[in-house]
C-alpha positions in Angstrom: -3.7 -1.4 51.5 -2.7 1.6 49.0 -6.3 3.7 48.3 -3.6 5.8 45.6 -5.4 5.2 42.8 -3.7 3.5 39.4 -2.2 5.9 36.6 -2.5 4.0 33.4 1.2 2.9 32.1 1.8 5.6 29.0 1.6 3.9 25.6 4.9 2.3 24.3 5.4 3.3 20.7 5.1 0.4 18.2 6.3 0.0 14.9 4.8 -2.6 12.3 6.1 -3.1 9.2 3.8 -4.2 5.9 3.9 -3.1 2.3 3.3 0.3 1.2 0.9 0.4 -1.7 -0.5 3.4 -1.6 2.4 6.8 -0.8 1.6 9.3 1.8 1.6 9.8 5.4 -1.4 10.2 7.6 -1.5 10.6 11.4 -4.7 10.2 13.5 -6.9 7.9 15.9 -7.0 4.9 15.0 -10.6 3.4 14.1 -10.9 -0.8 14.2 -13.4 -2.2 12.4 -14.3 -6.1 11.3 -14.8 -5.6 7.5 -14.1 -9.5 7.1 -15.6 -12.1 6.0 -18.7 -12.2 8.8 -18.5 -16.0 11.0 -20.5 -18.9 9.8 -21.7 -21.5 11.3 -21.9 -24.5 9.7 -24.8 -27.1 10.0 -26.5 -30.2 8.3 -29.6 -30.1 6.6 -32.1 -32.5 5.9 -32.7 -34.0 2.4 -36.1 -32.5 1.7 -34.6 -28.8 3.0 -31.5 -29.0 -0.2 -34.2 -27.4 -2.6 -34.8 -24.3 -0.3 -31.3 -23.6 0.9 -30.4 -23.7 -2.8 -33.0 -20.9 -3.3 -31.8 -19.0 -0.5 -28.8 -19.1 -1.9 -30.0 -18.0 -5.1 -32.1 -15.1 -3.5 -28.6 -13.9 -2.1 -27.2 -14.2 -5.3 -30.0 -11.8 -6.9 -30.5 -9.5 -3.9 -26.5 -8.9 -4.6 -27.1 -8.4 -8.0 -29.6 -5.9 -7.6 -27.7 -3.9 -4.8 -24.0 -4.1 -7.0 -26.9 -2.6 -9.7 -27.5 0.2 -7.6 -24.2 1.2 -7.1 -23.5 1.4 -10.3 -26.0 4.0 -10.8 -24.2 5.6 -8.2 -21.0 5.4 -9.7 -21.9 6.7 -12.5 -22.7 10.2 -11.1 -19.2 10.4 -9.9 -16.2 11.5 -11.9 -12.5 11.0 -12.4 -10.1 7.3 -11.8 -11.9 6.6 -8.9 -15.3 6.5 -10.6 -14.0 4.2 -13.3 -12.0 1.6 -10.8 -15.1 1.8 -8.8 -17.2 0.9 -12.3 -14.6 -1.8 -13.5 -15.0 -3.6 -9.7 -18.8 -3.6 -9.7 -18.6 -4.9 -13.1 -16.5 -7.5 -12.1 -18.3 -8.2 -9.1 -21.8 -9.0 -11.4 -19.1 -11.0 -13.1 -18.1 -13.2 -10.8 -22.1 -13.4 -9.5 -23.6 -14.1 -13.3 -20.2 -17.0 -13.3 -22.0 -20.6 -13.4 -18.5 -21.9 -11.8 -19.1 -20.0 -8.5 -22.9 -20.4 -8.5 -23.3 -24.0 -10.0 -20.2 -25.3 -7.4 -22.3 -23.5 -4.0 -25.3 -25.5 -5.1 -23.8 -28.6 -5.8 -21.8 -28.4 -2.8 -25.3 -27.5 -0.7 -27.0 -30.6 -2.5 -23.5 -32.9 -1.8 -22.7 -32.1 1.3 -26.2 -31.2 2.9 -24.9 -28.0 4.0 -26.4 -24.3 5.0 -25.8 -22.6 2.3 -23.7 -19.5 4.0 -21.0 -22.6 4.5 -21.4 -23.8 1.2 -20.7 -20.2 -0.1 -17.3 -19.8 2.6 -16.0 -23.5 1.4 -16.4 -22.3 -2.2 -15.3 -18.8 -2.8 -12.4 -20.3 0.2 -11.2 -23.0 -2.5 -11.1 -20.2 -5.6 -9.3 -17.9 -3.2 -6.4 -20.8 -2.6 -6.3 -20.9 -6.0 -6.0 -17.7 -7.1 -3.4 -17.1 -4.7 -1.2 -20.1 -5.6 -0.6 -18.3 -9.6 2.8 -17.5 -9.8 2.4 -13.8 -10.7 1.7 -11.1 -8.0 -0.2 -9.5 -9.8 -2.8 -12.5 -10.9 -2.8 -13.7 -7.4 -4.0 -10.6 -6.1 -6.9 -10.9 -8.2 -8.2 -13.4 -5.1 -9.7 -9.7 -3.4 -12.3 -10.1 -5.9 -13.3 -13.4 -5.3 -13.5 -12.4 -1.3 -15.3 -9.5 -1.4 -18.0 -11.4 -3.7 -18.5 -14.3 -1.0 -18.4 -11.4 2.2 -21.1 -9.7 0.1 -23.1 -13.1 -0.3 -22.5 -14.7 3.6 -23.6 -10.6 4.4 -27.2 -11.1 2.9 -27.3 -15.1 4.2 -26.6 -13.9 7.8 -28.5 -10.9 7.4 -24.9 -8.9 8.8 -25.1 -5.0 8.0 -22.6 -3.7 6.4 -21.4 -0.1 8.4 -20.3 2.5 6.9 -17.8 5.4 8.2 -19.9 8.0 7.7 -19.6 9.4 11.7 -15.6 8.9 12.5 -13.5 11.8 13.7 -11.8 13.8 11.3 -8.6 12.4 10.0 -9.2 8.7 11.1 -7.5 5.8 10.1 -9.0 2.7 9.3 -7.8 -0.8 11.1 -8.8 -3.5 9.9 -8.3 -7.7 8.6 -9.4 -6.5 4.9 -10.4 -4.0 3.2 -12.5 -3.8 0.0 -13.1 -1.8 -3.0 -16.4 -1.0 -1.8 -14.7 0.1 1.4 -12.2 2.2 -0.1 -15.1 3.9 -2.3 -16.9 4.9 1.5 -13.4 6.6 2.5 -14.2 10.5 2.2 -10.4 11.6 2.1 -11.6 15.1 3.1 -12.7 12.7 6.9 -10.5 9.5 6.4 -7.0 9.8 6.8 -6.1 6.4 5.7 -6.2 3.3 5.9 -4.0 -0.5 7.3 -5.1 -4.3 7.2 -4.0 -7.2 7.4 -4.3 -8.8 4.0 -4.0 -7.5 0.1 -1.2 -6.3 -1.9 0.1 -3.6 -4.2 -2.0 -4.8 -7.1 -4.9 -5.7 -5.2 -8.0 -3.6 -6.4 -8.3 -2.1 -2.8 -4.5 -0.8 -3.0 -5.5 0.8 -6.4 -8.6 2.7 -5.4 -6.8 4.0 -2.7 -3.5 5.0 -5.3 -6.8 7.2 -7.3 -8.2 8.9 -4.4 -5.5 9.4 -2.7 -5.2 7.6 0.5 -2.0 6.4 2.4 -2.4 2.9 2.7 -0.4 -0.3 4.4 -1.4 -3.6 3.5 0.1 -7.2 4.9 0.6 -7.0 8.6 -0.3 -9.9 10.0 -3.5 -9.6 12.5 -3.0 -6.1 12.2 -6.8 -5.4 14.0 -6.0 -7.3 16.4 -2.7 -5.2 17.6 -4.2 -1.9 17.8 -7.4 -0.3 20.2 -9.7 2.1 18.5 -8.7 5.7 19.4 -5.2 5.2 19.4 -2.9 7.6 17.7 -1.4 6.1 14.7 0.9 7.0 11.5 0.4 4.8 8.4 3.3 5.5 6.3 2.1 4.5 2.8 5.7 4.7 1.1 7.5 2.9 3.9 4.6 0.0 4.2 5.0 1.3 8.1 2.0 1.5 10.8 3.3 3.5 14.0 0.9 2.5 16.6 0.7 5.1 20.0 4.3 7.4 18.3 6.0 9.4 20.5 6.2 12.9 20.8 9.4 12.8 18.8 8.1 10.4 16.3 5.1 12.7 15.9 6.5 15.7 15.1 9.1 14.2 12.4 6.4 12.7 11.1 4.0 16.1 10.6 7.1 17.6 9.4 8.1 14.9 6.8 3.8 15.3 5.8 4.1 18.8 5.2 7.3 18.3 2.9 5.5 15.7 1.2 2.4 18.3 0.5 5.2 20.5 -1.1 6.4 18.2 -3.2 3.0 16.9 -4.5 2.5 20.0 -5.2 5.2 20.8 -7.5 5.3 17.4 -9.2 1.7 17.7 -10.3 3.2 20.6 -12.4 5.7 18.3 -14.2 2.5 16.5 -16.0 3.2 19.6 -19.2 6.8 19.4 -19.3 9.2 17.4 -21.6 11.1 14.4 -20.3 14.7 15.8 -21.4 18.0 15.4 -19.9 19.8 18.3 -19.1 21.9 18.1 -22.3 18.8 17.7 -24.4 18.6 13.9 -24.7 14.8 13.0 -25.1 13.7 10.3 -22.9 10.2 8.2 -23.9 7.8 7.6 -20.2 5.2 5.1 -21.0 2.4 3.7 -18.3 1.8 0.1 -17.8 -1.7 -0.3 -17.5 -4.9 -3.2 -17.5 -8.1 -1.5 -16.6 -9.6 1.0 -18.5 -9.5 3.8 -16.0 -5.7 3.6 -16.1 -5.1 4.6 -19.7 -7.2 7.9 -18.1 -4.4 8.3 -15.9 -2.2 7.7 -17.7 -3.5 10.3 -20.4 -3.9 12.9 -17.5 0.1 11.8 -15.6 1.3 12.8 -19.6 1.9 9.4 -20.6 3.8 9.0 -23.7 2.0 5.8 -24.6 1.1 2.6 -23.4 4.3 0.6 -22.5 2.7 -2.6 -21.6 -0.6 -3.4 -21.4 -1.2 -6.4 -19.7 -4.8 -9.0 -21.1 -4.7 -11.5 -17.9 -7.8 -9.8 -16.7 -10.0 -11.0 -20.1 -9.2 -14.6 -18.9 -10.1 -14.5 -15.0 -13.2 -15.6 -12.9 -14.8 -17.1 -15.8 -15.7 -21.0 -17.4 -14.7 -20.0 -20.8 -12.7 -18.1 -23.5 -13.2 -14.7 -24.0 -14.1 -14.4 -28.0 -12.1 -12.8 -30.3 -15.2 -10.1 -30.4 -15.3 -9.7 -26.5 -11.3 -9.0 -26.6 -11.1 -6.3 -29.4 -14.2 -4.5 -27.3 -12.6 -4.6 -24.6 -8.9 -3.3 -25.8 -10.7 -0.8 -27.8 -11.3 1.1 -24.9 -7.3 1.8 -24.2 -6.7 2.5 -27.7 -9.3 5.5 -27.7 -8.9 6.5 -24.8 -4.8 7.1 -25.7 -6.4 9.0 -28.3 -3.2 8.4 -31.0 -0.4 7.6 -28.9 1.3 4.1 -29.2 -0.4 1.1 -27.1 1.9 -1.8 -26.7 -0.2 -4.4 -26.1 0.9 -7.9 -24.5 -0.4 -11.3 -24.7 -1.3 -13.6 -22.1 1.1 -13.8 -19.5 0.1 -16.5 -17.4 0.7 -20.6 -16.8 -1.6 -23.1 -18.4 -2.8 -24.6 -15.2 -4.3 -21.1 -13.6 -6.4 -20.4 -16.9 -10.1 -20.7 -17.5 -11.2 -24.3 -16.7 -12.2 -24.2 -20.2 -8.4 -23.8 -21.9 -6.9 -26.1 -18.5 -9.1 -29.1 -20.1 -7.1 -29.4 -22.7 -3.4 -28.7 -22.0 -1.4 -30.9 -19.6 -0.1 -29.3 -16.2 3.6 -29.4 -15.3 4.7 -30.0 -11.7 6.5 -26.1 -11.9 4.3 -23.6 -13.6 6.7 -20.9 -13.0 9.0 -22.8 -15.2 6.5 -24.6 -17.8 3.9 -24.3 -20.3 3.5 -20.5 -19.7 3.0 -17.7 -21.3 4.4 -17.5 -25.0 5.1 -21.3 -24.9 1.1 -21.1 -24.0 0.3 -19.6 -26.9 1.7 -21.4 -29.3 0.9 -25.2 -28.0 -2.9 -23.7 -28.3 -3.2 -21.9 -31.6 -7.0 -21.1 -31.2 -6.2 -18.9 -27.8 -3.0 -16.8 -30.1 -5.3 -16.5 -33.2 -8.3 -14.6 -31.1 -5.5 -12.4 -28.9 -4.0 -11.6 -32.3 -6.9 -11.3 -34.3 -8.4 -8.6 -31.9 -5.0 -7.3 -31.6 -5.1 -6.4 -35.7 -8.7 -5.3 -35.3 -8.0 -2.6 -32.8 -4.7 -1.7 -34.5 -7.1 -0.1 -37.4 -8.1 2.6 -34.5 -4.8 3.5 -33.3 -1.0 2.7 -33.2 -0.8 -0.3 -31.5 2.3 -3.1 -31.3 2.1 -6.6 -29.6 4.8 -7.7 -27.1 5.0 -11.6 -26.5 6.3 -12.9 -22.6 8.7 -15.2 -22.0 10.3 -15.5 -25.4 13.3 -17.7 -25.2 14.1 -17.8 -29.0 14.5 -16.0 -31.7 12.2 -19.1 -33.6 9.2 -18.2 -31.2 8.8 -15.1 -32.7 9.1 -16.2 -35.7 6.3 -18.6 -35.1 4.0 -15.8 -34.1 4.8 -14.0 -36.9 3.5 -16.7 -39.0 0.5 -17.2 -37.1 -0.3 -13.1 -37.2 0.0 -13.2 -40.8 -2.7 -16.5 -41.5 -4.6 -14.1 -39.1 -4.5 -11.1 -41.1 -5.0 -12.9 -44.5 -8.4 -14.1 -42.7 -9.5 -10.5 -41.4 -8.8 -9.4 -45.2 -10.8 -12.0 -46.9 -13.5 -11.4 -44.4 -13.7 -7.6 -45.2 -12.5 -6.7 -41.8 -10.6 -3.6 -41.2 -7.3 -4.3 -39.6 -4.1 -2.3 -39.0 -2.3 -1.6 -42.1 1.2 -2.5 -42.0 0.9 -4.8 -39.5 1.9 -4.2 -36.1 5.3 -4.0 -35.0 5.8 -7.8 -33.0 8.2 -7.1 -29.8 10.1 -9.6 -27.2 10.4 -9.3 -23.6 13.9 -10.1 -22.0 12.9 -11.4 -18.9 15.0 -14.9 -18.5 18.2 -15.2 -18.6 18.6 -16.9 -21.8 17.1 -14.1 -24.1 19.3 -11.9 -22.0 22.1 -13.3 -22.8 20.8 -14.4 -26.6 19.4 -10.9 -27.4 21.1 -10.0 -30.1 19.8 -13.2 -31.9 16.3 -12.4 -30.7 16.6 -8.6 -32.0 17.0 -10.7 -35.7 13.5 -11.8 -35.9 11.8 -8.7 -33.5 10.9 -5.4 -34.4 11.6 -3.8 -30.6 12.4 -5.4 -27.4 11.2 -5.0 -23.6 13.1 -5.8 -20.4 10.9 -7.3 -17.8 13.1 -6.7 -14.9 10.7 -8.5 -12.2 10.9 -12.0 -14.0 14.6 -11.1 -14.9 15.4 -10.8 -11.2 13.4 -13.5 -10.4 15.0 -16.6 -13.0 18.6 -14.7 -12.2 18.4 -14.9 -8.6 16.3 -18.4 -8.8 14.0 -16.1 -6.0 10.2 -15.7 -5.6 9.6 -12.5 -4.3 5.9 -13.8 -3.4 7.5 -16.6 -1.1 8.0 -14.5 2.3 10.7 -17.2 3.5 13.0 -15.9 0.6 11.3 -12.4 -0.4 14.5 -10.3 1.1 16.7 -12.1 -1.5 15.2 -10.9 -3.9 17.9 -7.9 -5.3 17.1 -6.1 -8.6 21.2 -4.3 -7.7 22.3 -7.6 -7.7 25.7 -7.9 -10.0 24.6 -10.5 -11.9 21.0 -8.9 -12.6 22.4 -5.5 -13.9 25.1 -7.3 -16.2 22.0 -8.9 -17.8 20.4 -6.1 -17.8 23.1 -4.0 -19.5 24.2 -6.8 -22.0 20.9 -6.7 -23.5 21.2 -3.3 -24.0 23.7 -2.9 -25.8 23.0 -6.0 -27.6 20.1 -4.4 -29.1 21.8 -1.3 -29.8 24.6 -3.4 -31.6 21.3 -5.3 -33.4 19.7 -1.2 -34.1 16.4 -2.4 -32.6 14.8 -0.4 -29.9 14.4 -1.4 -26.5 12.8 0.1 -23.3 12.2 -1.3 -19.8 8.9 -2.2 -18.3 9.2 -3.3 -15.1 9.3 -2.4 -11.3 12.9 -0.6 -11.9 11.3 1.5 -14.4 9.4 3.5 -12.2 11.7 3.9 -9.1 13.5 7.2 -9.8 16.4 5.8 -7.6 17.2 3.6 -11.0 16.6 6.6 -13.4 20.0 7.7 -14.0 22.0 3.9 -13.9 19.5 3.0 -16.4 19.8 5.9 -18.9 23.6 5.8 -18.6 23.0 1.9 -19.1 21.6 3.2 -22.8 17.8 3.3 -21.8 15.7 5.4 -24.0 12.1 4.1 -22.8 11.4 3.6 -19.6 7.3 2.0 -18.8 5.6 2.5 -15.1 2.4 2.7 -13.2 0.8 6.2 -14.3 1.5 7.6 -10.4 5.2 7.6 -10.8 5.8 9.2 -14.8 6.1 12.4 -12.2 9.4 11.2 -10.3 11.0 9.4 -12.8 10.4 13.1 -14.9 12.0 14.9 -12.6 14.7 12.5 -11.9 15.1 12.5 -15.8 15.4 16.6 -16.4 18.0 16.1 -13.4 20.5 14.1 -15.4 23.5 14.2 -17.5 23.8 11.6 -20.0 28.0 12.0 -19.8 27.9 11.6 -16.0 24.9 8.9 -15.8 26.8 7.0 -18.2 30.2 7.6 -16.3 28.3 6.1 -12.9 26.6 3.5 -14.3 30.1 2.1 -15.9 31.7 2.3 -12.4 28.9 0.3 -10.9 28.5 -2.6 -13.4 33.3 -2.7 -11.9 31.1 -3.2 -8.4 31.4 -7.0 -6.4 28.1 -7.1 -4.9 24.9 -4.6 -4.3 25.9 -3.2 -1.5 29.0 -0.8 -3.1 26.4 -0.4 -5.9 23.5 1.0 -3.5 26.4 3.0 -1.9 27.9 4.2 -5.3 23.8 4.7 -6.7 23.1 6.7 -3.9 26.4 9.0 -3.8 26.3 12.6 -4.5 27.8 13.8 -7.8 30.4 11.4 -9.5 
């Protein structure tokens, strides 16, 4: 018998990969927590017990109440983006609580099924979650992290679970866990936590957000991520790589404090670009917008020297609720953004989204196709169901009487839906008038997006009946490519250097310069500085992007020459396939 004791086998370095949504690297021990949705048991209840278990339930919806109350107070004694994401979540959390669809479905289901009521509450916010996530926009599906964190907040008060907080972890820890939520993120100190990895959300979830504000390297999407890794454990989330390094090496380690400290640097000096003009080297000016939808964004934007609002999107007016947002209720809501841009152009929108992911309210009374992603959606919305255009438009010209303001309409496939809108805006305005309303005066400018094929190739015809136009790159890709980037069995398809994409991409360019209407670019390629020069030797004047990346695409932009950009970007449209265009995007000089 060997009395030698056991040495513990040294850790093997692992590396997971997920999606970066919030940039930055943070190294420290790892602290696993369940911030999940607590277990429920489910059980049968008598006939006579319905009544009470629907009061319980009822309790735990005003004990929630009350507590999201509290926090608000709280909230409001902070200050900066965090404090107003933090605001707009606990808003929409009271939201989602005051909604008679969530409360009025747990009851019925209580009464209908004779079930506890913690069940009742995980069946129902369960079935809003599946079909949240089933929207065919990433962005819209994400939205599902609000509907979880409301039913984890409920079954927490129904099971009496405690929520903890990480007020006593080690300097520098980093969070593991199955799902984080806002409320989480607001508890992260970043002066204590490092950062933070689960297992579920996305880049637009609200969670990936608040952590983009305060500051936090974050990697969301690894499947059974708390599962994988032991509290204590040493491990690098890379927030820009979508990487979690569990137990790294020595080598990996030091790299990795090395690449940090570079990183610190650089923050450092993009912070200062914020003051300066974006203008090529030979003096060509070059317009950054922000895409935004929450209120504290525009403040970022204002504070990342935004030149305007490229693309502000109105989906979030229509979600978690039974009904229609009033005309009233939208032009409060988008006054907000045009104040807070205080003068500078807000391009605003409107809604974006398939018929059959809408309030129940406008679903009753348009039919459902078998392929949202290629049906009634979006413009085509809008005009089978006048009463939903009219209010988007008629808040549109309200707010347009407080600032510049111009309204950009998805999906357009012909130059006759426009046209259509146009008609529409004016029986709108002649109300407004009559009615002693103040509206914008002229009228706002009415814009396209070019994001399928057909207006692509059609833009010159479209630039006839629009006053500026709007490449949406994501939906470009995606109807090019015929790829979901949302479906993870063909995501890695999904190629905005794709020949066939950047053809598109530069046809419609020059098709509206040939038209002399304006054009700028609001999606995902916008705001990746690796694209910055191919696009403004493509002809791109306008470039729109989340608020956190006007810095890079600045510098990227003071960087270039218009001759030699333009020079590149002709030899790359020559290239077979997006390989010897990533090569030839990539190359140093020309």
């Amino acid at each position: 018998m060997n009395d030698t004791p056991e040495t513990a086998a040294p850790a093997v370095e692992r590396v997971l990969e997920g999606l970066g949504v919030a940039p930055g690297i943070a190294i420290g021990p790892a602290h696993v927590v369940d911030t999940g949705r607590p277990r429920v048991r489910e059980y049968k209840i008598a006939a006579h017990a319905v009544a009470g278990e629907q009061q319980r339930f009822a309790d735990a919806v005003a004990g929630s109440v009350r507590q999201l109350r509290k926090l608000q107070v709280k909230a409001g004694k902070m200050s900066g983006a965090a404090a107003e994401e933090l605001g707009f979540l606990l808003e929409a959390s009271l939201q989602i609580l005051s909604s008679n669809r969530l409360t009025r479905r747990v009851k019925e289901r209580i009464a209908a099924d004779r079930i506890n009521a913690e069940a009742s509450v995980q069946a129902e916010v369960g079935h809003i979650e599946e079909e949240f996530a089933a929207i065919p926009d990433t962005y819209l599906a994400s939205r599902a992290q609000d509907i979880h964190e409301v039913g984890v907040r409920l079954i927490r008060r129904l099971t009496n679970v405690p929520y903890a907080g990480f007020g006593d972890l080690p300097k520098g820890s980093i969070i593991i866990a199955h799902a984080i939520t806002p409320a989480d993120t607001v508890l992260m100190n970043p002066a204590k936590i490092g950062g933070f990895a689960a297992a579920i959300g996305g880049p637009e979830s609200h969670s990936a957000i608040m952590a983009r504000s305060i500051g936090l390297p974050a990697v969301l999407g690894i499947p059974k991520l708390e599962e994988r890794v032991d509290s204590g454990t040493t491990v690098i989330i890379d927030g820009a790589l979508g990487r979690v390094i569990i137990a790294p090496s020595a080598q990996t380690l030091a790299e990795y404090a090395r690449a940090r400290r570079r990183l610190q640097r650089e923050t450092a000096l993009l912070s200062r670009m914020r003051t300066l003009r974006a203008v090529t080297l030979d003096g060509t000016k070059v317009m950054l917008q922000a895409n935004v939808e929450l209120p504290f964004e525009a403040e970022a934007a204002v504070r990342a020297g935004a030149d305007g609002i490229g693309l502000l999107r109105t989906e979030f007016l229509f979600m978690n609720r039974d009904d229609l947002p009033s005309e009233e209720e939208q032009f409060q809501s988008l006054k907000a953004f045009v104040v807070a841009m205080g003068g500078k152009p807000v391009t605003i929108r409107t809604l974006d989204v398939g018929g059959d992911k809408l309030a129940p309210a406008l679903r009753e009374k348009l039919p459902i196709g078998p392929n949202p992603a290629l049906g009634l959606r979006a413009i085509r919305l809008s005009l089978k169901y006048k009463p939903l255009l009219e209010a988007q438009l008629g808040a549109i010209l309200r707010v347009g009487a407080l600032g510049p303001v111009r309204i950009l309409l998805p999906m357009v496939g012909t130059p006759n839906e426009v046209v259509r809108v146009r008609a529409v805006l004016d029986r709108v305005a002649t109300r407004l008038r009559k009615s002693k309303v103040r509206i914008a005066d002229p009228l706002p400018p009415v814009g396209a997006m070019i994001e399928v094929p057909a207006a692509a190739l059609a833009v010159r015809s479209i630039a006839g009946a629009a006053d500026f136009l709007s490449l949406g790159t994501n939906d470009l890709t995606m109807y090019t490519l015929a790829i979901d980037r949302g479906d993870e069995h063909v995501a890695d398809l999904y190629d905005p250097l794709h020949p066939a994409v950047l053809q598109l991409i530069h046809h419609a360019i020059s098709g509206a310069a040939t038209a002399g209407v304006p054009i700028g670019l609001c999606g995902e390629m916008g705001g990746d500085p690796r694209y910055t020069q191919m696009l403004l030797g493509f002809g791109l004047r306008d470039l729109s992007m989340r608020a956190t990346g006007l810095a890079r695409v600045k510098q990227r932009v003071r960087a270039t020459d218009i001759e030699e950009a333009t020079r590149r970007s002709q030899r790359i449209l020559s290239q077979p396939d997006s390989a010897h265009i990533s090569k030839l995007l990539d190359a140093k000089g020309t």
